[in-house]
N, C-alpha and C positions, 0 to 999 in steps of 0.2 A: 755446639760447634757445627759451620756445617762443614761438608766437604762435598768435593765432585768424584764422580767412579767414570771413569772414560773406561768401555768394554770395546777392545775390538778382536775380531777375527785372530788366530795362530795365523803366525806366517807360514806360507806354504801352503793354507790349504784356500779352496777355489771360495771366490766372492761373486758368484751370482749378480747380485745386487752390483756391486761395482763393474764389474764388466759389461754387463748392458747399462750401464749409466756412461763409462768411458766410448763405448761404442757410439751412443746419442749424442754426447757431445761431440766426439769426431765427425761425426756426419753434419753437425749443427755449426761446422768449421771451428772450434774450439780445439786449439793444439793442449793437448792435456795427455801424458805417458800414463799416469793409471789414475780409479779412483779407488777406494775401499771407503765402505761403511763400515760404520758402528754407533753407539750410542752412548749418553749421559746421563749419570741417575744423579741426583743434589738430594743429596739429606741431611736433615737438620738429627745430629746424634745428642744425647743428653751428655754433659761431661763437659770437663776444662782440659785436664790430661790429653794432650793432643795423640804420646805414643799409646794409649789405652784407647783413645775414640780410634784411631789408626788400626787395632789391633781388631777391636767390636767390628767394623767397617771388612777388612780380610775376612774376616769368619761370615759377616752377610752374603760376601760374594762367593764362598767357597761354598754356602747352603742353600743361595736362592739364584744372587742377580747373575751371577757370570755361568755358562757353563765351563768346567773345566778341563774338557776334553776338544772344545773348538774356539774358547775365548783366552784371552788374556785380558787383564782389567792392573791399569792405576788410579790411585787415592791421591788427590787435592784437596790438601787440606784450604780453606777458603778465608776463614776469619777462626 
């Protein structure tokens, strides 16, 4: 099954990355109020049980892909 892991930033805390991105593009005349980065992991998990690949998927992010003290992270399930 695959799914997608969208990781972004806690809110509230400062996005580097985004604010000199919003900054460049305001200067680049681009009317844009914020940007925030983040990122997309696709994995392909073994399994039919979507609440079980869901569950495997949580426990990935909670040991490896997300930190959990500056990320939050959602699971799309894809096919």
């Amino acid at each position: 099954m695959r799914v997608r892991v969208d990781i972004t930033r806690r809110e509230g805390l400062s996005d580097p990355e985004g604010t000199t991105t919003r900054r460049a593009l305001t200067e680049l005349g681009f009317a844009v109020d914020d940007v925030h980065f983040g990122r997309s992991i696709y994995i392909d998990v073994n399994g039919t049980d979507e609440a079980d690949v869901i569950s495997q998927v949580e426990a990935m992010c909670a040991k490896l892909l997300a930190n959990p003290v500056m990320e939050d992270f959602t699971i799309h399930v894809l096919d």
